[in-house]
N, C-alpha and C positions, 0 to 999 in steps of 0.2 A: 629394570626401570618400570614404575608405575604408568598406569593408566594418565594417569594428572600431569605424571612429569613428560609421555610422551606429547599429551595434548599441547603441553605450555612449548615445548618446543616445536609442534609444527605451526603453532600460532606465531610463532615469533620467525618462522625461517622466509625469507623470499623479499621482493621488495613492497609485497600487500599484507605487511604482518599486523597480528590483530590488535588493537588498543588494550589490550590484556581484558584478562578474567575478572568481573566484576560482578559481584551480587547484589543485587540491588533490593530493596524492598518492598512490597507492594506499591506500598503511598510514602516513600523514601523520601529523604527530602531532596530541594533544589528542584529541578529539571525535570523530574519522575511524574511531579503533579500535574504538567504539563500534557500525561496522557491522560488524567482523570479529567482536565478541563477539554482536549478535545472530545474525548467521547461523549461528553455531557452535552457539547456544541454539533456534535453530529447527530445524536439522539432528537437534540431539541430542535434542530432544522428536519428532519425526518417528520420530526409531529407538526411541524406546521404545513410541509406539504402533504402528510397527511388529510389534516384538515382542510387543508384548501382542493385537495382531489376532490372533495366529496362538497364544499359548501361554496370555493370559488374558482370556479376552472380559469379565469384569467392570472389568479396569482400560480396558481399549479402550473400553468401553459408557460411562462414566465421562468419557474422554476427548472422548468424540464428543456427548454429552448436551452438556458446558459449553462446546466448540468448536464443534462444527457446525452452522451458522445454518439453521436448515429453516422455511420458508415453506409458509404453508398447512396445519398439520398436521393441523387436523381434518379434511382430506379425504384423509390418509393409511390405508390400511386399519388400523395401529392406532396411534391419537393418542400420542406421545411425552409424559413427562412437562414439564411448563416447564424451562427450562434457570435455571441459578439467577439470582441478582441481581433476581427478578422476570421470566426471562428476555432480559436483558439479557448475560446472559456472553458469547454469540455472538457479540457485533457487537464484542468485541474479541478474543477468544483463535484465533476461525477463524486467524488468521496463522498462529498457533501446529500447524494441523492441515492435513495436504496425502492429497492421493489418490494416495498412492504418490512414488516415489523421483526418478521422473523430474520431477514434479511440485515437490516442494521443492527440487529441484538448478536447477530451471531458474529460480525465483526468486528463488533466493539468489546466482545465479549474476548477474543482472539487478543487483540490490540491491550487490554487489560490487563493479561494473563502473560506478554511479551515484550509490552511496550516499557516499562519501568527498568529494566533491565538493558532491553537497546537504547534508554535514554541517560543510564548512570555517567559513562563512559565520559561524553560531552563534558561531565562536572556542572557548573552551578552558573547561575548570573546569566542577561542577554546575549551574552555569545553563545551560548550551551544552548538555548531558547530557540535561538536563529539555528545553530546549527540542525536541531532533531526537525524542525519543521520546514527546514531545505531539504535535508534528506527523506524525508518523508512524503512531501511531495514529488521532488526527483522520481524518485518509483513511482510515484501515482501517473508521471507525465512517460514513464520509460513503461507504465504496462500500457497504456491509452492508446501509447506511440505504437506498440506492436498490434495492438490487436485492431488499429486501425491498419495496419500496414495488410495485417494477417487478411483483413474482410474489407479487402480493397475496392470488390467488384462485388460484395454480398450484401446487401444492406441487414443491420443491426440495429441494438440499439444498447449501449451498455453504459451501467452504472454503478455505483456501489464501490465504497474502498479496498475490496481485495485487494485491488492495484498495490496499496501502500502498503497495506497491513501485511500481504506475502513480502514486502521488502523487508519490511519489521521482523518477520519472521528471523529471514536470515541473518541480521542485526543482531537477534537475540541470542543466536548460536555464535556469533564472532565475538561477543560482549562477554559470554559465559564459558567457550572453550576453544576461543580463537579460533583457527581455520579448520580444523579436525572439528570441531562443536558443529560451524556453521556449516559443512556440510551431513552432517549426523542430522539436524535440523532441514537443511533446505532441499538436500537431493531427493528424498523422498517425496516430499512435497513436489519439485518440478517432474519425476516420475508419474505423480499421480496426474496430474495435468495433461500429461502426454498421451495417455492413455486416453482421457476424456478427450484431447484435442483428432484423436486417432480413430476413436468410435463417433466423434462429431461429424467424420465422412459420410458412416454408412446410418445415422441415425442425428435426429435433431435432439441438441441436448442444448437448454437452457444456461449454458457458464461460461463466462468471457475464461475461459483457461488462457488465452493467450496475454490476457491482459495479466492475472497469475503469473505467467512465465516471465514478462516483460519485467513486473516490479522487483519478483525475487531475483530475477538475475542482476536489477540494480543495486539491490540489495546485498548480492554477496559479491560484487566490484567495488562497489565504491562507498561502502559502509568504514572503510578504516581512512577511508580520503577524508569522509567529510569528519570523523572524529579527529585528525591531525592537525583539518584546519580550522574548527571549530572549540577543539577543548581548551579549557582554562581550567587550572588547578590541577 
């Protein structure tokens, strides 16, 4: 038995089997373009708080209030107001807010290279639409979720879509080699995490890894739920 034909069978066995093998194309059509427009939409909110750090701190203050998910805040020396929705805005708009240039380039850059492929599967048309940007979010809210849960009593302040993009990750391994692919793709990646989550005891290391751990592990549960309920064609 090959390689391919073991993979297509451990994708298919269990009751989380994977929406099969699909290659997609960069700029594929349907659904795929769908990650060229968000990253274009994350980029270009990135350059306007960019510019507003630097020429209007009230729109920047604004930005980072509804984006920035900060943990612990009343042990901040001075407690931020709630972020709105009840303080719920965080755990979805952070995608939308990066610490600088190299920071968004490098996740969209990630998202570009994976995202086309974890979006084929969906198929075409407003369901397919709605489904990659439920699921995409879902991680964004399920890494936010842990690594608020993680820095319960630690005050942070975290931003940036790894959250989603590590769920994409593992997306891209179920899309292309079903449950064998996605973890060839995603355990590695949650290793690496661990590690960083593990020296973040004895050493301060700047990386929401749990918020990493949180998306991908959304990522490789519930990436064949939402392609079952969301594909058409």
């Amino acid at each position: 038995m090959t390689n391919d034909e073991t993979d297509a069978r451990d994708g298919a066995a269990g009751p989380a089997a994977s929406p099969g093998p699909v290659r997609a194309p960069f700029l594929g059509p349907g659904v795929s373009v769908l990650v060229l427009v968000l990253c274009a939409v994350t980029v270009a909110l990135h350059a306007v708080d960019s510019w507003a750090a630097a020429n209007n701190h009230t729109v920047h203050g604004i930005i980072m209030w509804a984006g920035a998910l900060i943990t612990a805040p009343e042990a901040l020396p001075v407690t931020p107001p709630p972020a709105p929705l009840g303080g719920f805005s965080p755990f979805v708009l952070h995608v939308f807010v990066h610490a600088g240039w190299w920071h968004v380039l490098l996740n969209m850059g990630i998202l570009l290279a994976v995202g086309s492929a974890a979006a084929a599967p969906f198929g075409r048309g407003l369901s397919a639409v709605a489904g990659f940007l439920a699921f995409y979010f879902t991680c964004a809210i399920a890494g936010a979720g842990l690594h608020a849960l993680v820095h319960i009593n630690e005050p942070t302040i975290m931003v940036g879509a790894s959250t989603a993009v590590s769920g994409v990750f593992a997306a891209a391994g179920w899309a292309g080699g079903g449950r064998a692919g996605m973890l060839r793709l995603a355990v590695p990646w949650l290793l690496i995490n661990a590690v960083i989550g593990i020296a973040g005891v004895f050493y301060s290391i700047p990386i929401a890894w749990a918020g990493h751990v949180g998306g991908l592990l959304a990522g490789m549960l519930l990436y064949p739920v939402f392609v079952r309920v969301f594909r058409r064609g």
